[in-house]
GUBADREN-93302 format. One record per residue: residue number from 1; z, x, y of N, C-alpha, C in turn; residue in three letters. Coordinates in nm, 3 decimals. Last residue first. Layout:
! residues N
[r NUM [Z X Y] [Z X Y] [Z X Y] 'Ala'] ...
***
This chain:
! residues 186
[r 186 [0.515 -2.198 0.048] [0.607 -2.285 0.017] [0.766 -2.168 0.045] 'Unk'] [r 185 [0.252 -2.252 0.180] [0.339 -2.173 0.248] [0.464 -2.215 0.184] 'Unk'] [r 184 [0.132 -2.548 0.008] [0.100 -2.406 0.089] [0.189 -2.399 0.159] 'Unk'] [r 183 [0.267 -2.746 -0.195] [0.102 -2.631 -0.234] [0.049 -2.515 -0.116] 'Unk'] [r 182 [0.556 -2.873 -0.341] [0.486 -2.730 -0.255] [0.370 -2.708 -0.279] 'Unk'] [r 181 [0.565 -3.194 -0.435] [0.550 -3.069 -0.467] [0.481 -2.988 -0.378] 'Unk'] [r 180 [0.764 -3.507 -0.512] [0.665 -3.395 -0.410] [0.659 -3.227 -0.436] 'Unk'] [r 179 [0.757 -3.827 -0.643] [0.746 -3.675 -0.711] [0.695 -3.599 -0.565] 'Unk'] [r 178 [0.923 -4.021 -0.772] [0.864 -4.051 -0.634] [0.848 -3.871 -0.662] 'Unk'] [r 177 [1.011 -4.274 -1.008] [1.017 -4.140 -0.949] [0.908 -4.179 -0.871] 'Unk'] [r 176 [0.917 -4.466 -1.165] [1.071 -4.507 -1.112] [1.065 -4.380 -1.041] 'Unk'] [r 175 [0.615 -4.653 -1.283] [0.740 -4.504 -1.267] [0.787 -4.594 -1.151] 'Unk'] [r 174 [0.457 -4.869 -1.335] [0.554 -4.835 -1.417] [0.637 -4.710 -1.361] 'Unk'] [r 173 [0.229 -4.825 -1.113] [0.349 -4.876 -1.114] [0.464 -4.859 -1.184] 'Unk'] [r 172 [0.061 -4.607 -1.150] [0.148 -4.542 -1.141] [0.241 -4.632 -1.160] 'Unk'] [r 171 [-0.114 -4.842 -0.911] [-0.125 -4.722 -1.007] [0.046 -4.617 -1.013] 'Unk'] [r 170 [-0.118 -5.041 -0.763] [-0.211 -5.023 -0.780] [-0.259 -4.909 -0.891] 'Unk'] [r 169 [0.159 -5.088 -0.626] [0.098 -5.146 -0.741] [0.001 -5.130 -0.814] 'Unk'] [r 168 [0.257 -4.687 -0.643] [0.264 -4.828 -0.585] [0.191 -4.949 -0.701] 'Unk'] [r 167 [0.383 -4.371 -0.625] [0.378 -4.473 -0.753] [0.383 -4.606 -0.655] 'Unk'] [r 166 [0.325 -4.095 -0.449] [0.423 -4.255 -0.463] [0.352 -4.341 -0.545] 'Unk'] [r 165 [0.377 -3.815 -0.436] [0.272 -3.867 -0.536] [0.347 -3.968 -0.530] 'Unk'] [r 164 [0.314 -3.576 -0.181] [0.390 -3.654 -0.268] [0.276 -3.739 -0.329] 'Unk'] [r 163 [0.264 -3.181 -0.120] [0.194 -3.328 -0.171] [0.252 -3.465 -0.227] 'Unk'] [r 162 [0.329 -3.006 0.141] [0.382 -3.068 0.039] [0.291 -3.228 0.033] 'Unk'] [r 161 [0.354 -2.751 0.352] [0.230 -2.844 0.292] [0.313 -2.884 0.178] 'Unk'] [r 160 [0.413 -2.555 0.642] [0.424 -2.580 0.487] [0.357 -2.707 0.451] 'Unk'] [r 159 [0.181 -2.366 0.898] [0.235 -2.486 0.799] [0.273 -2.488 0.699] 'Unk'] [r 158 [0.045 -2.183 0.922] [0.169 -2.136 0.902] [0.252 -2.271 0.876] 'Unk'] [r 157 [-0.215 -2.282 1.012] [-0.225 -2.173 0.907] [-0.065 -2.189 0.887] 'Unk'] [r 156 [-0.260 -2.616 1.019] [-0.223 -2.512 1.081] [-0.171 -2.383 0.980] 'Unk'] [r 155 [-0.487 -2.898 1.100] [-0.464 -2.776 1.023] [-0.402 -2.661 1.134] 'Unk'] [r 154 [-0.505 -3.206 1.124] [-0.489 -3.115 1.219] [-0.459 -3.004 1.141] 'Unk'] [r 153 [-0.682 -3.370 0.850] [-0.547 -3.335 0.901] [-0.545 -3.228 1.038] 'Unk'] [r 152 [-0.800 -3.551 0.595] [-0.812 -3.531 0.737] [-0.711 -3.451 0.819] 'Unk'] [r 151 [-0.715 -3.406 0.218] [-0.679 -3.493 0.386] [-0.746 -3.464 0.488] 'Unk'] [r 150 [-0.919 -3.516 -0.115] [-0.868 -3.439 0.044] [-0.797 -3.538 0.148] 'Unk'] [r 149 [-0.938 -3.452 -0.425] [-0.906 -3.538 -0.315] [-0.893 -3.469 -0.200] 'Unk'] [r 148 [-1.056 -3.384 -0.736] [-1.000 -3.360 -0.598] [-1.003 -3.474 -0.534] 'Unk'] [r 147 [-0.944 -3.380 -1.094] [-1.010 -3.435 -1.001] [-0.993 -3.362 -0.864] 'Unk'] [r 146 [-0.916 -3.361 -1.461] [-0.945 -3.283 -1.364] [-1.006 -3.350 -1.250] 'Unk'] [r 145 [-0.709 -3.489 -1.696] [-0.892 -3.515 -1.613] [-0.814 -3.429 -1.486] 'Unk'] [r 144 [-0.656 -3.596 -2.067] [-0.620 -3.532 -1.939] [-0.707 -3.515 -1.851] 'Unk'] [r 143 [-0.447 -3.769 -2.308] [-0.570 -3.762 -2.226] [-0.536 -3.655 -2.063] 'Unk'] [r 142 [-0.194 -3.904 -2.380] [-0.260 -3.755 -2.446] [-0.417 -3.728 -2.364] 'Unk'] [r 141 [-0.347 -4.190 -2.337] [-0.258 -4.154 -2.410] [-0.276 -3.997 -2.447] 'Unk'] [r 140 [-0.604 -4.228 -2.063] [-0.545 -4.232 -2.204] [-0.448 -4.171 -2.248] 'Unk'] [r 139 [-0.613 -4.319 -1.735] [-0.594 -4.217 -1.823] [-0.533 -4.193 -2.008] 'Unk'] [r 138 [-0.833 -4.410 -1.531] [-0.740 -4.479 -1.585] [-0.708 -4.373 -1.743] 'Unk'] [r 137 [-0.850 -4.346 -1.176] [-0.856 -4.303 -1.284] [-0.804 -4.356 -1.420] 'Unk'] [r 136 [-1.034 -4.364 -0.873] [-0.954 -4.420 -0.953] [-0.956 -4.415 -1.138] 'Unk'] [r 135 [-1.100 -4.142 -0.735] [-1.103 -4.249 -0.662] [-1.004 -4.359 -0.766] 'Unk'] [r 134 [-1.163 -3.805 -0.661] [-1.076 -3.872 -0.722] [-1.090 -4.022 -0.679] 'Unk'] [r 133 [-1.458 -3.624 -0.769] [-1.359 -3.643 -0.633] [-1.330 -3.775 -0.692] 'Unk'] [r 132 [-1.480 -3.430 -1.071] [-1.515 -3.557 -0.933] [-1.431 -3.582 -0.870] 'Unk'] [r 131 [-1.610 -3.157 -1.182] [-1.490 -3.201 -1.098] [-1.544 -3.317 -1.037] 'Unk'] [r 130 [-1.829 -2.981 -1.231] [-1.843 -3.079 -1.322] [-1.721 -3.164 -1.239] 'Unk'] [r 129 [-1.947 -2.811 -0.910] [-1.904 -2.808 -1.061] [-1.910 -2.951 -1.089] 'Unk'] [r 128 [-2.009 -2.877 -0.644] [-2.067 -2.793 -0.714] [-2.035 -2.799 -0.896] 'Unk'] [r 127 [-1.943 -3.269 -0.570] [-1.933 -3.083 -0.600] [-1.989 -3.001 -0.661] 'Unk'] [r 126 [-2.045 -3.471 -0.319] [-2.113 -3.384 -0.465] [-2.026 -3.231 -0.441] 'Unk'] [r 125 [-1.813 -3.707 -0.189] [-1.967 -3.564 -0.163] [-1.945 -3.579 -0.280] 'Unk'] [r 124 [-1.675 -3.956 -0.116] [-1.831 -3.947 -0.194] [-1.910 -3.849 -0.217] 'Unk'] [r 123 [-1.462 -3.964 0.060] [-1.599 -3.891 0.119] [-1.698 -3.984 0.011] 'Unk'] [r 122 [-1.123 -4.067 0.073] [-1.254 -4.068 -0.004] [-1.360 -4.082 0.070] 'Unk'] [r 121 [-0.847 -3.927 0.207] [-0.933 -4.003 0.236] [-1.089 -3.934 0.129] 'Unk'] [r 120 [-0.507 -3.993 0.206] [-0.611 -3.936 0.099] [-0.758 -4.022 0.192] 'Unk'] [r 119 [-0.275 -3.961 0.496] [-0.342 -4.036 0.335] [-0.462 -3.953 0.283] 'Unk'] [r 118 [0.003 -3.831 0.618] [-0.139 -3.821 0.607] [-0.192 -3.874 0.442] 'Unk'] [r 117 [0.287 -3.797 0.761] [0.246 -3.834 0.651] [0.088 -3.871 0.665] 'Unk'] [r 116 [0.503 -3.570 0.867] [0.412 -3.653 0.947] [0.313 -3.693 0.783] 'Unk'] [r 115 [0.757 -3.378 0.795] [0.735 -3.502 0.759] [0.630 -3.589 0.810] 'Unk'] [r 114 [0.729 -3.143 0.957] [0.761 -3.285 1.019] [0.744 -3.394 0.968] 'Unk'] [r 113 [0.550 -3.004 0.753] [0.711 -2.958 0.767] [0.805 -3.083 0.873] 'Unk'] [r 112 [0.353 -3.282 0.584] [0.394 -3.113 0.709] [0.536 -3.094 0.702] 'Unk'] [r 111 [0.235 -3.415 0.300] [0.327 -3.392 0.435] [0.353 -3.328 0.511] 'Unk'] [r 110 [-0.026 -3.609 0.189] [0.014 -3.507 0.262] [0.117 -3.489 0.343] 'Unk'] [r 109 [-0.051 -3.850 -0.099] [-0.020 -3.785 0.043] [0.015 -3.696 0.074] 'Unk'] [r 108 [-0.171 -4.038 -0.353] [-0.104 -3.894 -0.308] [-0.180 -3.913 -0.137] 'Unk'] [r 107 [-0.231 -4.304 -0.415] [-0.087 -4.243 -0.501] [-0.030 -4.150 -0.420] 'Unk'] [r 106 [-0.482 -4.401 -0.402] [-0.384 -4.397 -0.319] [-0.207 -4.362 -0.355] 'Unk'] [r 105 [-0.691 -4.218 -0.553] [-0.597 -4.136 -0.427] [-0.483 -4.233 -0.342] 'Unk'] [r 104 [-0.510 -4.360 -0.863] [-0.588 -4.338 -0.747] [-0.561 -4.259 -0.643] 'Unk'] [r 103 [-0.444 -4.430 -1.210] [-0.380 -4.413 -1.080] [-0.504 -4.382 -1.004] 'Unk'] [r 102 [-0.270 -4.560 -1.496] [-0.406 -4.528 -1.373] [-0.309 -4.514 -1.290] 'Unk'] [r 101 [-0.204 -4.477 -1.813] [-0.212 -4.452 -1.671] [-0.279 -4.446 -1.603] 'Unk'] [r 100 [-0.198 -4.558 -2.168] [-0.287 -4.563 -2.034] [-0.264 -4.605 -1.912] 'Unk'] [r 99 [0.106 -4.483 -2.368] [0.006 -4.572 -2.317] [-0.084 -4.560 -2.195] 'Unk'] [r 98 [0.255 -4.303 -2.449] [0.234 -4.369 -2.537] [0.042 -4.484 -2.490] 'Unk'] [r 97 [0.237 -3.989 -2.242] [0.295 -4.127 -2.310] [0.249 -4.127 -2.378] 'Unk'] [r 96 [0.167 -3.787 -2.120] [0.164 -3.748 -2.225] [0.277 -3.879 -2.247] 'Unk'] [r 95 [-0.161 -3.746 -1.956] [-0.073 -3.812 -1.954] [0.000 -3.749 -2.109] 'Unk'] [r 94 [-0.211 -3.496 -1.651] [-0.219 -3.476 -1.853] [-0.108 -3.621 -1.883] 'Unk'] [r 93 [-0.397 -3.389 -1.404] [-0.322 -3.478 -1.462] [-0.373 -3.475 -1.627] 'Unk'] [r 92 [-0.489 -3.193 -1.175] [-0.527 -3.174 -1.356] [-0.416 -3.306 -1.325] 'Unk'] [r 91 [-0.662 -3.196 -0.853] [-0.510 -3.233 -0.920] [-0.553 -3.232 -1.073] 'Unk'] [r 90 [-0.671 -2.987 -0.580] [-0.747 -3.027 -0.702] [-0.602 -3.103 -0.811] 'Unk'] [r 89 [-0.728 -3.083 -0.247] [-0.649 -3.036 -0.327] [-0.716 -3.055 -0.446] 'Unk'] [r 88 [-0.836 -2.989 0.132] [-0.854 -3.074 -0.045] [-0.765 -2.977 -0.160] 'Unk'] [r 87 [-0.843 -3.112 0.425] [-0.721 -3.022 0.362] [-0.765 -3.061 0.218] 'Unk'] [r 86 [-1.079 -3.085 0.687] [-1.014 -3.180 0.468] [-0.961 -3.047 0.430] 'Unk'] [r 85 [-0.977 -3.080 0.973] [-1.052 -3.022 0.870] [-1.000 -3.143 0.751] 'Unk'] [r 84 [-1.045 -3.284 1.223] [-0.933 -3.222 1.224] [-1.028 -3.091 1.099] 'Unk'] [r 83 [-1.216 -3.499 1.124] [-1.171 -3.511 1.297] [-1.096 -3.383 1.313] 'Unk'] [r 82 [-1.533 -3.373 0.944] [-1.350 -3.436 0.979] [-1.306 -3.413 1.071] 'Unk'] [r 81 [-1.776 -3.572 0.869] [-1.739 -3.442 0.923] [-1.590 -3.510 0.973] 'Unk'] [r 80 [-1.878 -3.751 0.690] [-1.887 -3.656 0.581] [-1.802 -3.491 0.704] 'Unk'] [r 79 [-1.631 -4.069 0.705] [-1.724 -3.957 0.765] [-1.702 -3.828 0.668] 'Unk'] [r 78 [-1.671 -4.339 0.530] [-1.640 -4.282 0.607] [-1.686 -4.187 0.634] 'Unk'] [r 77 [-1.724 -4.730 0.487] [-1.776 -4.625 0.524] [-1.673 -4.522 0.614] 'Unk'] [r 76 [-1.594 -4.967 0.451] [-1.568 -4.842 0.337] [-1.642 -4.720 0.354] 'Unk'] [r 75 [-1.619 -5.172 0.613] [-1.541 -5.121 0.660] [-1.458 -4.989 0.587] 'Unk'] [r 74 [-1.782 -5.391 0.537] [-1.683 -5.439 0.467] [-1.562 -5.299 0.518] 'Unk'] [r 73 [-2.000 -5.311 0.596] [-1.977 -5.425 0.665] [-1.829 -5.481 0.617] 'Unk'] [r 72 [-2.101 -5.095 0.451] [-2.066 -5.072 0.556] [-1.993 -5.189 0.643] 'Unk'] [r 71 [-2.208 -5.183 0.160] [-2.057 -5.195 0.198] [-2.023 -5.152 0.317] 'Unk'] [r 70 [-2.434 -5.063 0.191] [-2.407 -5.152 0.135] [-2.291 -5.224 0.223] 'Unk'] [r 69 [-2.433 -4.796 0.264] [-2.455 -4.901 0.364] [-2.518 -5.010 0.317] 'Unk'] [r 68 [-2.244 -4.692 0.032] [-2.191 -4.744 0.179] [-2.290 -4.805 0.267] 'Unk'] [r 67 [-2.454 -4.679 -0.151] [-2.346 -4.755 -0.178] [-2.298 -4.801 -0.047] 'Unk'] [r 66 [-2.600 -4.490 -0.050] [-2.671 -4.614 -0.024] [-2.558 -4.714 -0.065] 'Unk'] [r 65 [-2.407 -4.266 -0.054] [-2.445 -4.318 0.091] [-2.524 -4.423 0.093] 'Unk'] [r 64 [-2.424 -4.264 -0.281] [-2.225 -4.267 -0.224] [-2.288 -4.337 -0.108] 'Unk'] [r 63 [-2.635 -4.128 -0.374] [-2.617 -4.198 -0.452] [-2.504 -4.284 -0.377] 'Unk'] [r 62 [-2.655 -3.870 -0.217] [-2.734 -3.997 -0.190] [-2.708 -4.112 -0.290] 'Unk'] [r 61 [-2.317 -3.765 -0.148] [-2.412 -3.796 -0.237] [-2.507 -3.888 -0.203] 'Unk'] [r 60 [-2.200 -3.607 0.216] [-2.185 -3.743 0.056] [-2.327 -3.701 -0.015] 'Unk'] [r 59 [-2.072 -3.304 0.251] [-2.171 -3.331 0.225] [-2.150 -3.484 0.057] 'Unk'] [r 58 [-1.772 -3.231 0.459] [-1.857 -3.272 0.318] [-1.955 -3.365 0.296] 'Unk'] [r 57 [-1.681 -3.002 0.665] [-1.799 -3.144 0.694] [-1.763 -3.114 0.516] 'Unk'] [r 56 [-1.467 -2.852 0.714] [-1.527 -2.878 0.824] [-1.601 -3.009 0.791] 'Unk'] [r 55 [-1.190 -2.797 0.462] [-1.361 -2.759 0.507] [-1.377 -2.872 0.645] 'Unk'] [r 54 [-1.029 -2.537 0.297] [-1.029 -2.657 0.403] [-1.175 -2.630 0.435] 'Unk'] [r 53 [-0.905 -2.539 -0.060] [-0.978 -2.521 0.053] [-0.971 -2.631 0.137] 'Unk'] [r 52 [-0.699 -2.627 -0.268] [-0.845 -2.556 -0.257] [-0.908 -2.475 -0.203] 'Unk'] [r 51 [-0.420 -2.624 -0.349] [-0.473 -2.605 -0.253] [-0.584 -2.564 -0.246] 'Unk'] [r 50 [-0.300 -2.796 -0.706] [-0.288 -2.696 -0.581] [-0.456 -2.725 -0.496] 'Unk'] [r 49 [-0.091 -2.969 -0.914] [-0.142 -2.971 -0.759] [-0.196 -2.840 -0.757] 'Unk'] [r 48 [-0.070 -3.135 -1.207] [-0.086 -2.978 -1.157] [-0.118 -2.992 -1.020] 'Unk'] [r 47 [0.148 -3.368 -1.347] [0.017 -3.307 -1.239] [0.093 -3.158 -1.241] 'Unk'] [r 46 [0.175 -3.571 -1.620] [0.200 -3.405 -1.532] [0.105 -3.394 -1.508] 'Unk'] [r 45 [0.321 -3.893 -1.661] [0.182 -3.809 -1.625] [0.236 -3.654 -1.592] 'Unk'] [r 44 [0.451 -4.085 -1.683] [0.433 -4.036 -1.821] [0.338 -3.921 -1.790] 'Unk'] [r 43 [0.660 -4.007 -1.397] [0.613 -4.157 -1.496] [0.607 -4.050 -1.639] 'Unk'] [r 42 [0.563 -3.701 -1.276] [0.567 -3.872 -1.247] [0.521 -3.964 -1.354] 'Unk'] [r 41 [0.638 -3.408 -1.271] [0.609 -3.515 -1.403] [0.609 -3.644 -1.338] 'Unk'] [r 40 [0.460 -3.113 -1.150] [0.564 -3.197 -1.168] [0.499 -3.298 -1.238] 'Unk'] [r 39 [0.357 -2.783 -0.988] [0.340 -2.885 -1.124] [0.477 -3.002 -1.122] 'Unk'] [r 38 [0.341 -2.612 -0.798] [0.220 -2.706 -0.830] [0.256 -2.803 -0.960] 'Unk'] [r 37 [0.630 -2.545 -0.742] [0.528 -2.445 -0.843] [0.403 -2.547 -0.869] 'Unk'] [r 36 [0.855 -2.668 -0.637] [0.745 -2.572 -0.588] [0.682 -2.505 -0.652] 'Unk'] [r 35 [0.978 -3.021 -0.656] [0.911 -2.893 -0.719] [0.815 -2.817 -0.598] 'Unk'] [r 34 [1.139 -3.309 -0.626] [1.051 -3.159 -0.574] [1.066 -3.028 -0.645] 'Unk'] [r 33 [1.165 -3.641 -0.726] [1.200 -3.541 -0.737] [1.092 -3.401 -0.664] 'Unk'] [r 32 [1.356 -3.934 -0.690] [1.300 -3.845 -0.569] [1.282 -3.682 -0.663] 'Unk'] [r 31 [1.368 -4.241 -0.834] [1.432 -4.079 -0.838] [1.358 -3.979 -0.759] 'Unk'] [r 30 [1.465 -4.505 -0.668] [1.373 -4.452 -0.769] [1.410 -4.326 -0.719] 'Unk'] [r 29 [1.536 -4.851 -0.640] [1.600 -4.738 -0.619] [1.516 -4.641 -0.712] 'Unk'] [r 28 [1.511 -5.119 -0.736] [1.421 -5.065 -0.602] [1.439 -4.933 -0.594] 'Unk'] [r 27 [1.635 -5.261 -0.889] [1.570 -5.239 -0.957] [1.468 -5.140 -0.869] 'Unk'] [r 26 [1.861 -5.313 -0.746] [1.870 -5.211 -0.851] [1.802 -5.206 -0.920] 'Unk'] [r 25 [1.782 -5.492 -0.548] [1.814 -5.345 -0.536] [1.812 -5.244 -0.629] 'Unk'] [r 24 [1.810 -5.753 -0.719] [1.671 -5.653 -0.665] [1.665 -5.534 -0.576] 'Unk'] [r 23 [2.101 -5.731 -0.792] [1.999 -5.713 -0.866] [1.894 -5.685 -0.826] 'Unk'] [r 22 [2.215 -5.717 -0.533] [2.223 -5.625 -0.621] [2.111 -5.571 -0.722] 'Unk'] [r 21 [2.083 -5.955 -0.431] [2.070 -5.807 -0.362] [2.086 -5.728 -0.456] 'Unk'] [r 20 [2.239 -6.131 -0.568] [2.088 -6.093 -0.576] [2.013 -6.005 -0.500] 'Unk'] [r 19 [2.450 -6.113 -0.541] [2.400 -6.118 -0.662] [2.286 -6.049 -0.688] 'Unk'] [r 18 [2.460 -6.205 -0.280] [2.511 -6.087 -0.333] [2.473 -6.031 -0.368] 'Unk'] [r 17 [2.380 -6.481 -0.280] [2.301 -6.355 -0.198] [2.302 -6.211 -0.245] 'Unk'] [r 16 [2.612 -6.586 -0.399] [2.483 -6.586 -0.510] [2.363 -6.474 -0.414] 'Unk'] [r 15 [2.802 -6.541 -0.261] [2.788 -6.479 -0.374] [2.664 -6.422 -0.439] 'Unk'] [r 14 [2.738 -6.733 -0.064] [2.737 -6.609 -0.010] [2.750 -6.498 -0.128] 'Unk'] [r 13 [2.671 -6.953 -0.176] [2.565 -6.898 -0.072] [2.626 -6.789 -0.083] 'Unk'] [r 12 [2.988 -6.967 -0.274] [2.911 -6.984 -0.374] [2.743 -6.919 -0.290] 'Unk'] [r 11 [3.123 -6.958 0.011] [3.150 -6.860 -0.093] [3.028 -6.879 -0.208] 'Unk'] [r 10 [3.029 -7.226 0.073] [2.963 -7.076 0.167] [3.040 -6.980 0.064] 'Unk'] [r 9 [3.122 -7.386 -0.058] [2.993 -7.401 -0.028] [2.913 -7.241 -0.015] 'Unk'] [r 8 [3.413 -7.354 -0.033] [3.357 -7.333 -0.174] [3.226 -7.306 -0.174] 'Unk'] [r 7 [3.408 -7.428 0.262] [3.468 -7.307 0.224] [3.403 -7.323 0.075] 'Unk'] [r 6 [3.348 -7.731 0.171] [3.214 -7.613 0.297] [3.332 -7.504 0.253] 'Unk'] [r 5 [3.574 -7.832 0.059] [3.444 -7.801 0.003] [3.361 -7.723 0.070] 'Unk'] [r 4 [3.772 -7.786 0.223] [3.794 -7.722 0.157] [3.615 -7.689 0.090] 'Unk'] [r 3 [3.663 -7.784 0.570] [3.710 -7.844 0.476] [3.701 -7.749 0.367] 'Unk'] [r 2 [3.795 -7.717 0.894] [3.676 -7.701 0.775] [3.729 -7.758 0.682] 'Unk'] [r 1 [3.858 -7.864 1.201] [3.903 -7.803 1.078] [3.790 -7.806 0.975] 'Unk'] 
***
């Protein structure tokens, strides 16, 4: 037979679990939103997405390439030719808070119509224009910056293409949204 106290024991364990599911659940739950017009709001920020171009090889900077074989040993070296093509996107971000947003390519990803999820991968090329390829941005109040990024990706002309933008620790934390937006074949 059980006793009365181990019954009080395991109700009080089994409450206080509850409790606390609830509460760090309800702080886990975040707003999913999609757009198809290149533009959406994560947090305090509006991005503009769209679709550049796909390219074959990008050419790093001699400035990117003595950095990496620096750091080659540390496993930050990557390739200027892609296994697949660089799917690259250009992103405007405009914060329009109160306070300074960072964020990085590790924010945005690529999705296919199979949901198959593809990361941002940083080259180091040189662009022709004033635009830098995106690595980590920390964005003022009312401040706004023009960047790219690209994916490695198996490319297929009749693919749909959607960019999400996940808010992790590293940037973006403060949002509660999870933002994806149409940039080809939408």
């Amino acid at each position: 037979m059980v006793g009365i106290g181990t019954l009080i024991m395991l109700g009080i364990v089994g409450g206080s679990i509850c409790f606390s599911m609830y509460w760090f659940l309800d702080e886990q739950f975040v707003d999913i939103i999609e757009e198809s017009g290149g533009s959406i709001t994560v947090g305090n920020v509006e991005f503009y997405v769209n679709h550049i171009g796909n390219y074959e090889i990008l050419e790093k900077t001699k400035e990117y390439t003595e950095i990496e074989k620096k750091e080659a040993i540390k496993g930050l070296a990557t390739s200027e030719i892609a296994e697949g093509v660089y799917f690259q996107i250009q992103i405007t971000a405009h914060n329009i808070g109160t306070e300074t947003v960072r964020f990085t390519g590790g924010q945005f990803h690529l999705y296919d119509i199979d949901r198959t999820k593809y990361d941002a991968v940083f080259i180091g090329y040189a662009d022709s224009g004033n635009i830098e390829e995106l690595s980590v941005v920390d964005l003022l109040p009312n401040g706004s910056v023009t960047v790219t990024t690209q994916f490695d990706i198996p490319y297929d002309d009749e693919m749909k293409y959607n960019v999400g933008i996940i808010p992790n620790r590293f940037g973006l934390q403060d949002s509660q949204e999870r933002g994806f937006v149409c940039i080809k074949n939408c």
